[in-house]
Each structure stands twice: as C-alpha cells, then as structure tokens.
C-alpha positions in Angstrom: 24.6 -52.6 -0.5 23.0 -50.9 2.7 20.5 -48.2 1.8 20.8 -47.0 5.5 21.8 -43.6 6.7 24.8 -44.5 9.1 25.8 -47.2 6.8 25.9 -44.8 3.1 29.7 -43.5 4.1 31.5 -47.2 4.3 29.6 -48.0 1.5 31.2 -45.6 -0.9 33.0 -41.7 -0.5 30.0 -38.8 -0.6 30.0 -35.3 0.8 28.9 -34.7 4.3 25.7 -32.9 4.0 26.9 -29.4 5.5 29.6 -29.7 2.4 26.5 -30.4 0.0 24.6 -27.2 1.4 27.8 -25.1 0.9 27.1 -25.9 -2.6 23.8 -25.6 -2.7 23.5 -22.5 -1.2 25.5 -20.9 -4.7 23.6 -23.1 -7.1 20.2 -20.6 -7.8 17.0 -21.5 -6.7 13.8 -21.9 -9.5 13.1 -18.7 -10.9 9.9 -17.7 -9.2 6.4 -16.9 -11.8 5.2 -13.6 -10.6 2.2 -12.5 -11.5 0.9 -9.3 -12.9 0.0 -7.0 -9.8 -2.9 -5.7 -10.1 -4.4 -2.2 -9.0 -5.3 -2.7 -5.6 -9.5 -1.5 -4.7 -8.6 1.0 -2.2 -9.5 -0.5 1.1 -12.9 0.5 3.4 -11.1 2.6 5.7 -9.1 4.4 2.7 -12.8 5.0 0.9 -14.8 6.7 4.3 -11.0 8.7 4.9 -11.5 9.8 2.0 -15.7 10.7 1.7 -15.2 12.1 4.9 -11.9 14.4 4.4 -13.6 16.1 1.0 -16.8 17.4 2.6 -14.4 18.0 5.4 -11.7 20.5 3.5 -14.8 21.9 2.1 -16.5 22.6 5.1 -13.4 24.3 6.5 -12.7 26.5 3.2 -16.4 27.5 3.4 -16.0 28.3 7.7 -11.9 30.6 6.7 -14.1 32.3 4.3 -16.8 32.7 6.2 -15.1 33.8 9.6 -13.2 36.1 7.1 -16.3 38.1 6.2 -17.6 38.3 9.7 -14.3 38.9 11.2 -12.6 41.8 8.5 -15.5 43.6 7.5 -15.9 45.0 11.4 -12.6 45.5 11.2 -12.5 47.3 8.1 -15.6 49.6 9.2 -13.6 49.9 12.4 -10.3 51.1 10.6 -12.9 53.5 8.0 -15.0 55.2 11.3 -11.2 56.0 12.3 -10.5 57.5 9.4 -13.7 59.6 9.0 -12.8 61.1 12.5 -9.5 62.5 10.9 -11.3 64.1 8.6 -13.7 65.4 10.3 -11.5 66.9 12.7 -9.4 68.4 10.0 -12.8 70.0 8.4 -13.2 71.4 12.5 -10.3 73.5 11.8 -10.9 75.0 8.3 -11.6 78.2 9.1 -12.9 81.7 7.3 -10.7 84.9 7.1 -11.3 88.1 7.2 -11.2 88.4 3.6 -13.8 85.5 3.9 -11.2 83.0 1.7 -10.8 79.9 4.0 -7.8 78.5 5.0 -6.8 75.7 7.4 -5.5 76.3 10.9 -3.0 73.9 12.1 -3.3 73.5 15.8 -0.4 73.1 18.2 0.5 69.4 18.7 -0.2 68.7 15.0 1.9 65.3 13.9 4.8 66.4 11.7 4.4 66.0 8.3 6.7 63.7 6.1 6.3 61.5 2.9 6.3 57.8 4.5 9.8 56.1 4.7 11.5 59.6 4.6 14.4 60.2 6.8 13.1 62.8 9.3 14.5 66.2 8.3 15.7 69.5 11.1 18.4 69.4 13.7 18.0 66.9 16.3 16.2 64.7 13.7 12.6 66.3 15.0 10.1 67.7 12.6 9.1 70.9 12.8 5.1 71.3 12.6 4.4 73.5 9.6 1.3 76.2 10.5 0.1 79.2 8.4 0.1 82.0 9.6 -2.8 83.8 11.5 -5.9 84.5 9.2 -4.0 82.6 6.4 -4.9 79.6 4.2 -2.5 77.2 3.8 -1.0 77.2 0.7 -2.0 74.4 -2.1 0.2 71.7 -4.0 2.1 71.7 -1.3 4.1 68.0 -1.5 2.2 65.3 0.0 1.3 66.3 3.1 1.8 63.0 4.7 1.9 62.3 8.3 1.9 59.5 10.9 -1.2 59.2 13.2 0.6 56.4 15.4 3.8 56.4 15.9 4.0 52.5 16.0 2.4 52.5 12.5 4.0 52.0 9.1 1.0 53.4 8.1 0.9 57.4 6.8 -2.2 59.9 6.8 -2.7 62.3 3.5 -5.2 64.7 3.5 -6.4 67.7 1.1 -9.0 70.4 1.5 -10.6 71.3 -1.2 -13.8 73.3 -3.2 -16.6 71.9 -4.9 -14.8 73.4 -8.2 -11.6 71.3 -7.6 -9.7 74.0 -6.2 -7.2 72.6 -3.0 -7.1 75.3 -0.2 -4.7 72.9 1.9 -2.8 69.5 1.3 -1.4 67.7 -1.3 -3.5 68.7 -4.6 -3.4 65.1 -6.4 -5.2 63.5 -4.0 -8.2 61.9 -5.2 -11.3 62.2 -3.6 -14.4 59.6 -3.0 -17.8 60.5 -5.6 -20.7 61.6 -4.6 -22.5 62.3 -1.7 -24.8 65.3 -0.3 -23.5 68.0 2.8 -22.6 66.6 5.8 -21.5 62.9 4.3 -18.9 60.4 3.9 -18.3 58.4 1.1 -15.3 55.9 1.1 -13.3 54.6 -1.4 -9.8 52.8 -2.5 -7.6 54.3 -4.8 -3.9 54.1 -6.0 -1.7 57.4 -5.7 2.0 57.6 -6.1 2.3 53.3 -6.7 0.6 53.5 -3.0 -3.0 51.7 -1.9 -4.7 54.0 0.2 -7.8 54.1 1.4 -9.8 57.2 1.8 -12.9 59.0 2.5 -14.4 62.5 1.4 -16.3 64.4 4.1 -18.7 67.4 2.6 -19.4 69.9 4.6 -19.7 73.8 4.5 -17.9 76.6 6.3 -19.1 80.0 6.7 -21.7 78.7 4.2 -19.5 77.7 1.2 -19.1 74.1 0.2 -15.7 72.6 1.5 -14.5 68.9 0.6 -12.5 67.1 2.9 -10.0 64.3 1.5 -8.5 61.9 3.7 -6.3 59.4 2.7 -4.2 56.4 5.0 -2.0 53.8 3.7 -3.3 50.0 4.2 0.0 48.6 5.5 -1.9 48.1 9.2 -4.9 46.9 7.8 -3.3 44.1 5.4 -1.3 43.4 8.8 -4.2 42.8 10.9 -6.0 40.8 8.2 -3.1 38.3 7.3 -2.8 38.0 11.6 -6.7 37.3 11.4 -6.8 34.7 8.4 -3.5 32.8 10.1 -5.3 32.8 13.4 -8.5 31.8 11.6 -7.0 28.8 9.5 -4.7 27.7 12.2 -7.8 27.4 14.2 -10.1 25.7 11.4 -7.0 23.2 10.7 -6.5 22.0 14.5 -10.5 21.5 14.1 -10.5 19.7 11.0 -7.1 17.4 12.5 -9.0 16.6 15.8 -12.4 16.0 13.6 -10.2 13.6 11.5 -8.2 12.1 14.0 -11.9 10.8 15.8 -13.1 10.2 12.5 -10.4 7.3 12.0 -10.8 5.9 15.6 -14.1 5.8 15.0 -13.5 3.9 11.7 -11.2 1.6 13.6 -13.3 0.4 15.8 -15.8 0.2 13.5 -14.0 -2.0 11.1 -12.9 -4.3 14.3 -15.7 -6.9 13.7 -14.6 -7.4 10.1 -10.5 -7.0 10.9 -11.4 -9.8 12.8 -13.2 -12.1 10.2 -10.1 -11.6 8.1 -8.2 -12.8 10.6 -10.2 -15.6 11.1 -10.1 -16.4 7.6 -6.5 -16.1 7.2 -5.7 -18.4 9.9 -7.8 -21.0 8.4 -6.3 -24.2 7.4 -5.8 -24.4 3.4 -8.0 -27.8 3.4 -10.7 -26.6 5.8 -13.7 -25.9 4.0 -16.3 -25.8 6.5 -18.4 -22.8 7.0 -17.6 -19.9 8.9 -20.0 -19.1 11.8 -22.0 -16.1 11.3 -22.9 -14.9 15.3 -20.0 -12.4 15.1 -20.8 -11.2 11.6 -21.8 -7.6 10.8 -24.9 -7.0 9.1 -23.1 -5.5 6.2 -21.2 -8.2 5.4 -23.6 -10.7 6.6 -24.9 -11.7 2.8 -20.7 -12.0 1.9 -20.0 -14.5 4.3 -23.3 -16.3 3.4 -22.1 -16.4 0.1 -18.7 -17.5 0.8 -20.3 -20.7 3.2 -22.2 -21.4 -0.1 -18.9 -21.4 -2.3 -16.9 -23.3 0.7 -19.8 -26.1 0.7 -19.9 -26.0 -3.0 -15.7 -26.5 -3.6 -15.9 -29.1 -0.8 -18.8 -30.9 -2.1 -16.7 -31.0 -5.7 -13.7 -32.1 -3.9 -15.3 -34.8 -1.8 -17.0 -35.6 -5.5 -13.7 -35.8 -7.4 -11.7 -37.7 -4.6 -14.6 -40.4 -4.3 -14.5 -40.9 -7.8 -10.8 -41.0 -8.1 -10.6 -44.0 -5.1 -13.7 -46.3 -6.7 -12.0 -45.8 -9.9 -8.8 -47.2 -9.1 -10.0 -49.1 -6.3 -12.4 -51.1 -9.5 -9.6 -50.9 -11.4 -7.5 -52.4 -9.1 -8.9 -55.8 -8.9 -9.6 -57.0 -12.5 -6.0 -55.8 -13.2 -5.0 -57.8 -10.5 -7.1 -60.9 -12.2 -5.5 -60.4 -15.6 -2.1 -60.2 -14.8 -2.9 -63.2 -12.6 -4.3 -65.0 -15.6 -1.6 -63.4 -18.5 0.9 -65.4 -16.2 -0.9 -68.8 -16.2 -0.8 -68.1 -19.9 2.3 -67.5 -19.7 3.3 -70.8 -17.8 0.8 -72.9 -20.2 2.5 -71.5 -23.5 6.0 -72.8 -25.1 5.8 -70.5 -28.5 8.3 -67.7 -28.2 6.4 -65.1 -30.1 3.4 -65.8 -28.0 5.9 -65.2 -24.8 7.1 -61.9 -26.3 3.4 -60.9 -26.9 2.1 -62.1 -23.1 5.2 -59.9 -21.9 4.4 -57.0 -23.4 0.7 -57.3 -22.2 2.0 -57.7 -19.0 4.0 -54.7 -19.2 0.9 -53.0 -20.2 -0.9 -54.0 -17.7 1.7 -53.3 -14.8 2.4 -49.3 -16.4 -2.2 -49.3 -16.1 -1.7 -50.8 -12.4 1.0 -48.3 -11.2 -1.4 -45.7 -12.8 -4.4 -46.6 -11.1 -2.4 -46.5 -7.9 -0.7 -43.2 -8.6 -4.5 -41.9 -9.0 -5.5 -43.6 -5.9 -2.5 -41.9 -4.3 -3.1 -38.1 -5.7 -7.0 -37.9 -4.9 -5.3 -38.8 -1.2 -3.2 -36.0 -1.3 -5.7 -33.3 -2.5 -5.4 -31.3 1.3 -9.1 -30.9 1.7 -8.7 -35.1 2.8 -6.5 -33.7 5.6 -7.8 -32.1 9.1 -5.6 -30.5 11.5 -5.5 -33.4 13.7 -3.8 -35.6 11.1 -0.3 -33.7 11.1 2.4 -35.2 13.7 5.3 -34.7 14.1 7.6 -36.6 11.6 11.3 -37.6 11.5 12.8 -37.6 8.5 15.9 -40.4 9.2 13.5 -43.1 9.8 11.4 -42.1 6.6 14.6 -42.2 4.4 15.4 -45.7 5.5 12.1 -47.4 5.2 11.7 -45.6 1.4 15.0 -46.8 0.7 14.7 -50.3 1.9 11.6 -50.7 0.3 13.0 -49.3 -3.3 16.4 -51.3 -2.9 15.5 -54.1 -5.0 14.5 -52.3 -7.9 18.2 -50.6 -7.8 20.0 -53.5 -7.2 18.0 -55.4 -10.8 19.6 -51.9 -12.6 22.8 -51.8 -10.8 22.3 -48.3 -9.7 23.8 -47.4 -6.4 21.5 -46.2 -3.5 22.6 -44.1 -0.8 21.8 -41.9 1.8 23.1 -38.8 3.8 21.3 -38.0 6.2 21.5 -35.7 9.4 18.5 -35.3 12.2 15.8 -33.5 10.9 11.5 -33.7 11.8 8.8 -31.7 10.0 5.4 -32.0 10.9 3.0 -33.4 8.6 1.2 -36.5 7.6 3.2 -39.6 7.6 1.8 -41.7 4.9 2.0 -38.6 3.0 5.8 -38.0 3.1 6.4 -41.8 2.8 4.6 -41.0 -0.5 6.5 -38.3 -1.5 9.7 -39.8 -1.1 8.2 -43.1 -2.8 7.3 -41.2 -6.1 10.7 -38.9 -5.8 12.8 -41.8 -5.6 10.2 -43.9 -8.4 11.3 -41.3 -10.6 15.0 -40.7 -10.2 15.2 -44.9 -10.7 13.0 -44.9 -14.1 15.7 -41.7 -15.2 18.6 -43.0 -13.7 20.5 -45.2 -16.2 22.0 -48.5 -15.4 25.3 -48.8 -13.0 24.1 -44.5 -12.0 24.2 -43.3 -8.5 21.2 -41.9 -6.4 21.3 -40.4 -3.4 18.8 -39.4 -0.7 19.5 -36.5 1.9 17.8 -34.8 5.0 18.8 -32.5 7.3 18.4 -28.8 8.2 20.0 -25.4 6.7 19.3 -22.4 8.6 17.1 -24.3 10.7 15.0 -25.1 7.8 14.2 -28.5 6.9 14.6 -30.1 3.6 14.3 -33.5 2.0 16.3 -34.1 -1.5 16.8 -37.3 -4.2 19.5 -36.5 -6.6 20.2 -38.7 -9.5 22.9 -39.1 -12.2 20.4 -39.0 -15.2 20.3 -36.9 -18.1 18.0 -34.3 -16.0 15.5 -32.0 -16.7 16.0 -29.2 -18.8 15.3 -25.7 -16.8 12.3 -24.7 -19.7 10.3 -28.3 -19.0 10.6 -27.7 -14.6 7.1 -26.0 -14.1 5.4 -28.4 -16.8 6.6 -32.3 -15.1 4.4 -30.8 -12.3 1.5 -31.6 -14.3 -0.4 -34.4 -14.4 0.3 -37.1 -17.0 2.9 -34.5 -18.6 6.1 -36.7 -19.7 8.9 -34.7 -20.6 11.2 -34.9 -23.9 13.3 -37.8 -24.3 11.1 -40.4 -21.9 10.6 -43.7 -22.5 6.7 -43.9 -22.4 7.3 -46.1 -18.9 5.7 -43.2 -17.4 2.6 -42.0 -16.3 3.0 -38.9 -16.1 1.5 -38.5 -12.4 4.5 -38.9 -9.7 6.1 -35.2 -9.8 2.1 -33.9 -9.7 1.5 -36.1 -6.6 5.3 -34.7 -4.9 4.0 -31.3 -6.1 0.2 -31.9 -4.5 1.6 -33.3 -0.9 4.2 -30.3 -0.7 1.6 -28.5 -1.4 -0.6 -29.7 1.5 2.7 -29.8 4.3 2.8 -26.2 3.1 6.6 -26.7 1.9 8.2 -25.8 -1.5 9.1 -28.3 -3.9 12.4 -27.6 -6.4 14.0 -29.1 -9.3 17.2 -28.4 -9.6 20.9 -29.6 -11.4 22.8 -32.5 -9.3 25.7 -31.2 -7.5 27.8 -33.1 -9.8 27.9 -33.9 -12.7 24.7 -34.2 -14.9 21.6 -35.1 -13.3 18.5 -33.8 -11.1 18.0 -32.9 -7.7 14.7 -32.7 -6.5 14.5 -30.7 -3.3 11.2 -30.5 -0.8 12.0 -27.3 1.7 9.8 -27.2 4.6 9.0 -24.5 6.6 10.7 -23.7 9.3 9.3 -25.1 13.6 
C-alpha cells in the first residue's frame, strides 16, 4: 500500500480534490469567537479636532455678535437721524392762523397718503394729495395718515401733530408718542399700533410760541430687511473663516501626526516573532517615554520566551536520555525474564515509558514552534506534494500494524514557511488521526489550492470531535471525552502553535463522509 500522491487513485476509488472542495465549500466553517468591542478612545487627531473646533464656534458666535453690534447699531442710528428729519420737516410746516389756532400746511408734492398694503384709491389708480385749505388746520382723527417715503419700500410713514395737553391738530390721533424730553428734542422709541412694529420719534418744539409735539412713526419692514442681509453676510463670512481656519488646522494636524503615523506603521509591519527594540532616532519627543517603554516590555516578553523555550529543550532534551536508558534496560529485562506476569508488568512500563518519551518530544517540539524562535530569514518557500509524501512514508508503518488505509490526494500547491515546521505539523495531524482512527479505518491526506488559497487537510474515519470540545483539543495536555489516556494531550496545541506562526488558520471540521474529522490548515494566500 503506496502512501504516494500519484499512486493514492490505483490504490483504491477517492474524490478528485476539486470534487472534495465542492463539498467543502457547503460544509460551514468554525464559528468564529468574537469578542466584546470595546468603546474605542477617540484617536489624537479626533481629540485636537475637537479642542480646537469648541473655542473655534465660540470664537465665531462671540465675532456674529459682535460685528452685529458694530454693524446694526450705525445702521439703526442711520435709519432713526432719517426719521427725525421727517419730523422735523413736518414741524417746518405747522403753521399759525390768523385766529392764532395752528394747523399743518401740506406742501405741493406731498406723498399720498394710504394705510400700507391698501389698494390705491381715485381714477387712474393715483392718489390724490389731501391739503387743508388756506389758514386751516388739518382736521384730527383723521384715519392713519400713512404714507410711503420711498416708493421701493414696503415700509409706511405715520405721523400726528399734537399739543402738550394731548390734543392732535393733524394725523392720525392714536399714535403714540416717545416720553420725555425738553424743547427742541428727540426722543425715540418702539412701539406696537394697529398689530404693526413701528418705530418712532417725538420732536418738541414751539410755534408761534406754543408747545407743539411732533409724532413720527415708520414701519421696520426695511430695517429687519437690511439686518437679516447683514447677519447672513456676516455669518456667511465668519463660517468661510472658521472652514478655512479648520481646514489648516487639520493639515496642520496631519503632518504633525506624520512622525507617529509612521511608527504605527512600522509597528504593524513587524513580524509577530520579532521582539527586538524599536529604534528611537525618528521618535517624537512626546512619545519618546512610550516607545521606551514598549522596548522594555519587548525585551521583557523576549527575555521570558527565550527563558521558557530554554527550559522546555533541557527539559526534554535530560529527559530524553535516561528514558532512552530505561527502556533500553526494561527490554534486557524483558529478554532475561520467562514469568508471564512479570512480561505483562515490563510491558506496561514500557508503555509508560514510550507515552513519557513521545511527551518529552512533543514538548521539545512546541517550545520550537513558539514564533519568537523564528526570524524572517527562516521562511522558504515550501511545496506541499513532497511534504505529504515524506509524512506519509514515514507514518506508513504504524498504519499498516492497524490495518488502516493511508492515502493521499494531492494537487500542486507551495506556501511559504519553515520546513521542519510543516513536516511537524503534518507529523502531529496525522499522529492524531492514527491514535483516533480505529482499526481497518481510512485516512487521507490532501493539498492543493481553492481560490488560490492554499490548504493542507488529514481526514479520518474516527468517531470525531464533537463541535462543543473544537476550541478546547487546542490546548495543551487537554484530551477530549472518550480518549483512551494514549494521549498527551500536546499534538493539536503544537498544529495550533505552528499555524499560528505561518500565519495560516487551523480548522476542525466533520469528514466529508461519513463520521469522522477533518482537520484543515488554510494558508494565506501568495
């Protein structure tokens, strides 16, 4: 029986491989553990973004209202000196009669007077310009005596004339007037009349030497205009500011952040068994102490690792040789002695003493495999063929004493890793499928690729391994349920350790057929 690749298909009827991976592409992969997530720290960049954006928006809030203030009170005293000339033009023209009762002359050109939003009353749709009559007043509580001052405005002008007693010679009677004030002054106010905001101003005066108060009123439709056309020009301005100060904030912070962008970089691209120290010329002084303390903890883990793998290889390595020396000596006994029981009892010792020598080697082996033991320079690249066949020769004795049939299936396949390694891997993969496999079972070693990924796989027709017990037989000396003590306990770790090294995954998973395992080492991809 030829454990050879080209050989396995006269030897007996198995799947080609690219049938197998049909099949294996429905069966699920190992449920993967996640982990808890964590709230991420926000990162550097996201902290000075944000210390710098707060006092930022503040400082831009504070500038709108502060360019608000300088901007609309001029304006406002602008729109209130205009408003004070009305009236003081409209006092020009109150006039004395000959009775000496004073009335207000309407000159020619006066706006027409309408209520604002009114449809403009006369033929033609032109106002006619009301006007007392020669040497007489205008009559009071007349209806608002509203007019436009510009003609582009929505804004209307109200105006009353009144006595220091309350009496209205002229205008609209309702009109409310501004407190206070001495002859000859304006005093300015904002009041409500008829659901409207106006804003107005009383001018005292006197005509003919009698006390006259004149009332002006105008709508603030153009002055909330010109305000909300100042604070959007304002803010607009303040926001392209603040986007341009932000925007050379964060280039700023870029390039700032280069040096250590880069040590993460360098970090990540590290290999996972390097432990050397990283060099500190390049290093910012603010992280300068971190990556001092980080070249302590490197030199500290490989210090422990160099520790643990020294100890591991004297101990088996002492082991080693007195076990040799007793099993050498349990068989002389053996030879020397005719009692049966004594026989059964030198057997068994020399069973004992095999299962302690296959464990001292399987320690020897793991504290090899740790990939800290491993430089760059170390990985090749590997075919996989080759590596079945030698495993397989080497194991086909011990299948042939159980009557288990070995094959292979194999297509061209190469990884690049550590060829003692992989010969070790396959050793302890296929070690484990014969101690499960039971007498006159089949096992059956495959390579190849699937979507250009390389795998390596030993499925057996044992009783398998029950999906709850997969993430424990990685541990060391864990047995599962149901074995028969033969065990150490250390062969899946070891699989599990050199995977781990060759950066590749390592599954357990049902045979294809029938009951069984199938453990499967992906690769990653060239």
């Amino acid at each position: 029986m030829s454990p050879g690749c080209a050989q396995n298909s006269a030897m007996r009827p198995r799947s080609a491989a690219s049938e197998a991976w049909d099949i294996v592409s429905k069966t699920p992969s190992r449920a993967m553990s996640i982990a808890a997530q964590r709230k991420r720290a926000p990162s550097i960049r996201g902290r000075l973004v944000i210390y710098l954006l707060l006092p930022l928006v503040t400082l831009m809030v504070a500038s709108i209202w502060a360019d608000h203030r300088t901007f609309v009170t001029p304006m406002y005293d602008a729109f209130d000196r205009a408003l004070a000339r009305g009236a003081i033009a409209i006092a020009a023209h109150v006039q004395p009669a000959a009775d000496g009762v004073l009335y207000l002359e309407m000159p020619e050109g006066t706006p027409a007077m309408h209520p604002p939003g009114a449809p403009p009353p006369g033929p033609g749709g032109q106002f006619q310009p009301h006007r007392p009559p020669p040497m007489h007043f205008e009559p009071a509580g007349q209806p608002m005596a509203w007019m436009r001052l510009y003609p582009e405005s929505r804004d209307s002008f109200i105006y009353r004339v009144s006595l220091p007693s309350g009496q209205t010679l002229a205008g609209d009677e309702g009109l409310p007037m501004a407190q206070g004030g001495e002859v000859d002054s304006l005093r300015y106010s904002d009041a409500t009349y008829k659901h409207l905001a106006l804003r107005i101003v009383s001018y005292r005066t006197k005509v003919n030497n009698q006390a006259v108060i004149v009332t002006v009123g105008e709508t603030v439709h153009r002055r909330d205009h010109v305000v909300h056309r100042l604070d959007t020009v304002i803010g607009l301005s303040d926001g392209i500011q603040l986007a341009l100060v932000l925007g050379l904030c964060l280039f700023g912070i870029t390039m700032a952040l280069r040096p250590i962008n880069r040590l993460r970089e360098r970090i990540t691209q590290r290999q996972p068994q390097s432990l050397q120290p990283l060099p500190l010329e390049s290093v910012p002084s603010e992280v300068h102490s971190l990556v001092q303390s980080l070249n302590t903890l490197l030199l500290t883990v490989r210090d422990a690792a160099l520790a643990q793998q020294h100890f591991l290889t004297n101990a088996a390595h002492q082991l080693r040789t007195p076990l040799t020396g007793l099993k050498s000596q349990l068989e002389v006994l053996a030879s020397e002695s005719g009692d049966q029981a004594q026989q059964e009892r030198i057997a068994r010792l020399q069973g004992s003493v095999d299962r302690l020598a296959h464990t001292a080697n399987q320690l020897l082996a793991l504290a090899r495999a740790e990939p800290s033991t491993h430089s760059p320079g170390d990985f090749v690249i590997v075919p996989l063929e080759p590596l079945i066949g030698t495993v397989a020769d080497s194991m086909l004795d011990r299948a042939i004493a159980r009557d288990i049939d070995l094959g292979a299936e194999c297509a061209p396949a190469q990884v690049r890793g550590v060829h003692w390694l992989l010969h070790e891997l396959l050793i302890n993969l296929l070690d484990n499928a014969i101690r499960h496999t039971p007498d006159g079972g089949r096992i059956t070693l495959r390579c190849g690729l699937h979507d250009h990924i390389p795998y390596l796989e030993v499925e057996d027709s044992g009783p398998g391994i029950a999906p709850a017990e997969r993430e424990r037989v990685r541990e060391r000396f864990y047995r599962a349920a149901g074995s028969d003590g033969q065990s150490s306990g250390l062969g899946l770790a070891i699989v599990e350790e050199i995977a781990r090294s060759h950066h590749a995954r390592f599954e357990i998973l049902d045979a294809l057929e029938g009951s069984g395992a199938r453990m499967r080492v992906v690769f990653p991809g060239a």
